[in-house]
C-alpha positions in Angstrom: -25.5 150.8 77.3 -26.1 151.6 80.7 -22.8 151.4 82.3 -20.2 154.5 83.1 -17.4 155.0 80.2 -14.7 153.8 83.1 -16.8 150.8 83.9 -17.3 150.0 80.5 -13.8 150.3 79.5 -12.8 148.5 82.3 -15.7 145.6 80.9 -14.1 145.9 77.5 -10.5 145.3 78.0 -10.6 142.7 81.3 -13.8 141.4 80.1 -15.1 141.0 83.5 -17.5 143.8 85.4 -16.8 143.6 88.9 -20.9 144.1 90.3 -22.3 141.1 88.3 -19.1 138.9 89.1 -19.7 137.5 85.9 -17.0 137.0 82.9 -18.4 138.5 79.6 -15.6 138.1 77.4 -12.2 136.7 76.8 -9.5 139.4 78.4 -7.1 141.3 75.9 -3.9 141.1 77.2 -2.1 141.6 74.2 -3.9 145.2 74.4 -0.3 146.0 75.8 1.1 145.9 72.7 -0.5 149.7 71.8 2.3 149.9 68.5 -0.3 147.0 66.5 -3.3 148.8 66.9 -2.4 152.0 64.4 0.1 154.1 63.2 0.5 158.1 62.6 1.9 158.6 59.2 2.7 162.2 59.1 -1.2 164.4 60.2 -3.3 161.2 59.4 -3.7 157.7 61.5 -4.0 154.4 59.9 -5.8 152.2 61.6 -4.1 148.9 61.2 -6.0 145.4 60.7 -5.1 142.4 62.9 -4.5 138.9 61.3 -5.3 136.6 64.8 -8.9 136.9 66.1 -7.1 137.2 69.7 -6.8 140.5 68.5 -10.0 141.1 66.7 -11.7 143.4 69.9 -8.7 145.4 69.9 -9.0 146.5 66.1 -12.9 147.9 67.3 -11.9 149.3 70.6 -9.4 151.4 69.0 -11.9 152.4 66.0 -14.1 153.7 68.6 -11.2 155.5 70.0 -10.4 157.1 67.0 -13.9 158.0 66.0 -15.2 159.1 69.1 -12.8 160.2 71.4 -12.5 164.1 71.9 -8.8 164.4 71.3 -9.3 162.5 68.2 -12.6 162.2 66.3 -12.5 165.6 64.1 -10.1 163.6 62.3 -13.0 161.7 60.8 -14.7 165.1 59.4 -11.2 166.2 57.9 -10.4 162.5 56.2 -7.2 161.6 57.9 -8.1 158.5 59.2 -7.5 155.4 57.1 -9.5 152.4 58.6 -8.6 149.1 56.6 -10.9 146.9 58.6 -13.2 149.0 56.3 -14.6 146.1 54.1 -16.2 148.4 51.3 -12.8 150.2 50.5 -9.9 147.3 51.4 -11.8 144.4 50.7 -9.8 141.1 49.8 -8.6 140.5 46.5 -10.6 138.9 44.1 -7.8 135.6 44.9 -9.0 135.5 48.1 -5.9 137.5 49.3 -7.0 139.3 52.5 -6.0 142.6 54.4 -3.8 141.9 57.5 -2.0 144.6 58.9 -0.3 145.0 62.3 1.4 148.4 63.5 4.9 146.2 64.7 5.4 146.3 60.7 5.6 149.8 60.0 7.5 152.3 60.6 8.3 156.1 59.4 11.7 156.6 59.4 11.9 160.1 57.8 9.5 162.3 55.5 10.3 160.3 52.5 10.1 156.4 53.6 7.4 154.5 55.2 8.5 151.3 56.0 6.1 148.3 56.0 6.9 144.7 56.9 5.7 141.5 54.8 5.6 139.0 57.6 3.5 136.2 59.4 1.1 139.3 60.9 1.3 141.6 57.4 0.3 140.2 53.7 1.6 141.4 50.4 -1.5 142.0 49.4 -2.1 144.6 52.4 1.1 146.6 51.7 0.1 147.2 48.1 -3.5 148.1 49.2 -2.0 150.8 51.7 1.1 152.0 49.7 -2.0 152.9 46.8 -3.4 154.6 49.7 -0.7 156.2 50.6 0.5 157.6 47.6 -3.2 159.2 46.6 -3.3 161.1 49.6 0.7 162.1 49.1 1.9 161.2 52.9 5.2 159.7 51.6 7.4 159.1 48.6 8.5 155.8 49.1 6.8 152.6 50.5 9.3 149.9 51.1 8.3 146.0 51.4 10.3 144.3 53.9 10.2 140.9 53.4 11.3 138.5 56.5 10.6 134.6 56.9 6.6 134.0 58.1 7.6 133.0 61.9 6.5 134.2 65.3 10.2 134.4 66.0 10.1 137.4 64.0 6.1 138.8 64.6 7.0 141.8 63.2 9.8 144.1 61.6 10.4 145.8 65.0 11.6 142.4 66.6 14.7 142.6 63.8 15.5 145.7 64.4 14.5 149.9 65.4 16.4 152.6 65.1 17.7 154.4 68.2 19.6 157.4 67.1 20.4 159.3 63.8 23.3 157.0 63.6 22.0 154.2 65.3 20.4 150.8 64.3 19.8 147.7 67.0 19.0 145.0 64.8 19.0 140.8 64.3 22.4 140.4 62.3 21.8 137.5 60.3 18.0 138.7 58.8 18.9 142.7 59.1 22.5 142.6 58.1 23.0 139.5 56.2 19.8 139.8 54.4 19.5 136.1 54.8 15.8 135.4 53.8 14.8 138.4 53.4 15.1 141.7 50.8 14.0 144.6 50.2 11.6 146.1 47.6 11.3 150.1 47.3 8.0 151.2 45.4 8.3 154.7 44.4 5.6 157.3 43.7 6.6 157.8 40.0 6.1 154.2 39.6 10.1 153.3 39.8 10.7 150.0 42.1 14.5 149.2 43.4 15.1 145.8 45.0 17.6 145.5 48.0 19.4 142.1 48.9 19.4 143.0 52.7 18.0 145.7 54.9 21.4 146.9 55.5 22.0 147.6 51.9 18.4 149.6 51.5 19.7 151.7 54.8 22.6 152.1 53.7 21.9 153.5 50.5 18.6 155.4 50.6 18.9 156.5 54.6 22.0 157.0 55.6 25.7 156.0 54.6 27.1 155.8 58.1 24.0 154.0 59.9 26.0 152.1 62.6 24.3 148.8 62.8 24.4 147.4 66.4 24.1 143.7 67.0 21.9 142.0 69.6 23.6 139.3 71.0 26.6 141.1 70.0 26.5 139.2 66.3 27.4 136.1 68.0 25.2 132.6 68.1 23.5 131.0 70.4 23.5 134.9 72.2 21.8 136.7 68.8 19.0 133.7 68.9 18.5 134.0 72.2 18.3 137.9 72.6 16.6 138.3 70.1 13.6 135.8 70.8 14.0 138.3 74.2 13.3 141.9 71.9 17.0 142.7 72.6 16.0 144.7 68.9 13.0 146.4 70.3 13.8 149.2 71.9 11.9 152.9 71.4 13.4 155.9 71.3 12.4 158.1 73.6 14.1 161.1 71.8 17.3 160.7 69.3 20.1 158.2 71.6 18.2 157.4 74.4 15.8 154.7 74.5 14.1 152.0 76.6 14.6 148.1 76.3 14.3 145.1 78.3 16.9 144.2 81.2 17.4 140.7 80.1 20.1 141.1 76.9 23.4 141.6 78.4 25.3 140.6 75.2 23.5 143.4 74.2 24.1 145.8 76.4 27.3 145.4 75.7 27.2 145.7 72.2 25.5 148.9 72.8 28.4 149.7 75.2 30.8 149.2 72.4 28.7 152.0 70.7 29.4 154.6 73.2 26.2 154.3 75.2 25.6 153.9 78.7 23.1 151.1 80.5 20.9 152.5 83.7 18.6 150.5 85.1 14.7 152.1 85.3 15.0 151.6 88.8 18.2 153.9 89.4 17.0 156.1 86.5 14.3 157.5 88.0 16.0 157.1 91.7 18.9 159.9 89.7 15.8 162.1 88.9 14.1 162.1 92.5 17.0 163.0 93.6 18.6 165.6 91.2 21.2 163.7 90.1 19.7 163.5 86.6 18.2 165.9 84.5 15.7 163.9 82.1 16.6 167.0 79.2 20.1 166.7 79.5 20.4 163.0 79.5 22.2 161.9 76.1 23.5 158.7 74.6 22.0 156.1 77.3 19.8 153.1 77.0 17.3 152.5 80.3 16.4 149.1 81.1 12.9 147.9 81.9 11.9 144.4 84.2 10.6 142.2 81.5 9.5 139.4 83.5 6.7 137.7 81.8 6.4 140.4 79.3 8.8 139.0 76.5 7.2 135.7 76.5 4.1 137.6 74.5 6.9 138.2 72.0 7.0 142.3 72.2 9.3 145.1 73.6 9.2 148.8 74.5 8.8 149.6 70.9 5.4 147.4 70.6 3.9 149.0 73.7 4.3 152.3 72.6 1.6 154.3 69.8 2.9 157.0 69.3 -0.2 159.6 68.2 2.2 163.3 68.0 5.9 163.3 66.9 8.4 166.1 67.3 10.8 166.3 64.1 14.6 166.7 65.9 
């Protein structure tokens, strides 16, 4: 109680407090990964639930956040904040079924669709408690269980595949485009479900027509296994066609090369923009590469280290 907010943060997220040379707590590296900890759905936050108690402190650090933070807490007075580590209102089911929710599984592709993964981070049981949610305070008409194998190969749905461009998809071939174990399940408001055999065909169908689906690995095994264990699927967009990834995929990089994009390094990105040589607005249809070293081991990409809190609609 008696420590500074920077020292306490600091105390909070290493776990150590540099005057006492003492270790108080476990450190939180995975804290990185900013995308698990909640989501913006439209002008309301949802405040996601972990499944691994690694990631317990993380789910109360960014409640406090949210509650109390300047930029962010009159959201609590207006009701646009839903908190599923809230026990009283998303309690398990009376199976036993528990809430388990991680940000990596969702994703808002347009006004309509809010997509939420059933994977080894995200239960069944959670998406139907949220989607309920979801639909009672009208933020979407559509909620849409993704359903991929229960493996740490694939955490979340944003390690098969994110969407880059209007046009654009990066995705896992053989999970995304195949639809080999997985589907697709489309709850809508009215009560109406559709079931899709892939991801492809849901896209395809209730997105967009011509969604170009690029492959990482380029589609082709051992390369698709390998780049994708490395997030060669995660990349953010940082507006529509260019986005950030790892450096470490060059099947994919040429895959996305095939698409018409260009590969910069980070490096000789922002090198261009020292210089003049590049003018961040008028860059268009290019894919900058990050050093990943270590990072991919902890399974997570641009996209997973990114929460984005205020969204421009282009």
């Amino acid at each position: 109680m008696s420590l500074p907010p920077k020292d306490l943060t600091d105390l909070l997220i290493t776990g150590y407090w540099k005057d006492e040379d003492h270790i108080y707590f476990d450190p939180i590296p995975n804290f990185i990964f900013t995308r698990d900890i909640a989501v913006t759905i439209k002008n309301q936050v949802l405040i996601t639930k972990a499944s691994k108690v690694a990631r317990f402190r993380e789910n109360l650090l960014s409640r406090f956040i949210f509650y109390a933070h300047p930029f962010f807490r009159h959201l609590t007075e207006e009701n646009r904040i839903i908190n599923l580590n809230h026990v009283d209102k998303f309690p398990p089911s009376k199976r036993g079924e528990v809430v388990s929710m991680e940000g990596g599984d969702v994703m808002v592709l347009n006004d309509e669709f809010v997509l939420i993964g059933c994977s080894e981070r995200t239960t069944e049981y959670a998406i139907h408690t949220v989607k309920k949610e979801l639909f009672a305070r009208n933020l979407t008409k559509n909620v849409v269980q993704i359903n991929i194998p229960n493996d740490r190969s694939f955490m979340h749905i944003d390690t098969l595949f994110t969407m880059i461009d209007h046009n654009d998809i990066v995705c896992f071939k053989p999970i995304i485009y195949d639809g080999i174990s997985s589907n697709v399940r489309v709850f809508r408001k009215n009560g109406a479900e559709v079931i899709y055999d892939s991801v492809k065909n849901f896209i395809i169908h209730e997105i967009n027509p011509d969604m170009n689906f690029i492959f990482s690995g380029e589609g082709v095994s051992p390369h698709q296994e390998r780049e994708q264990w490395t997030d060669g699927c995660n990349l953010v967009a940082l507006k529509p066609g260019v986005a950030l990834t790892y450096d470490r995929n060059p099947r994919t990089e040429l895959a996305l090369q095939a698409a018409g994009y260009q590969i910069i390094h980070a490096r000789d990105f922002l090198k261009g923009v020292k210089s003049g040589k590049i003018i961040p607005e008028q860059v268009s249809r290019t894919i900058i590469t990050l050093p990943s070293n270590e990072l991919s081991r902890a399974r997570g990409g641009s996209h997973c280290m990114t929460c984005p809190v205020v969204r421009e609609l282009i």
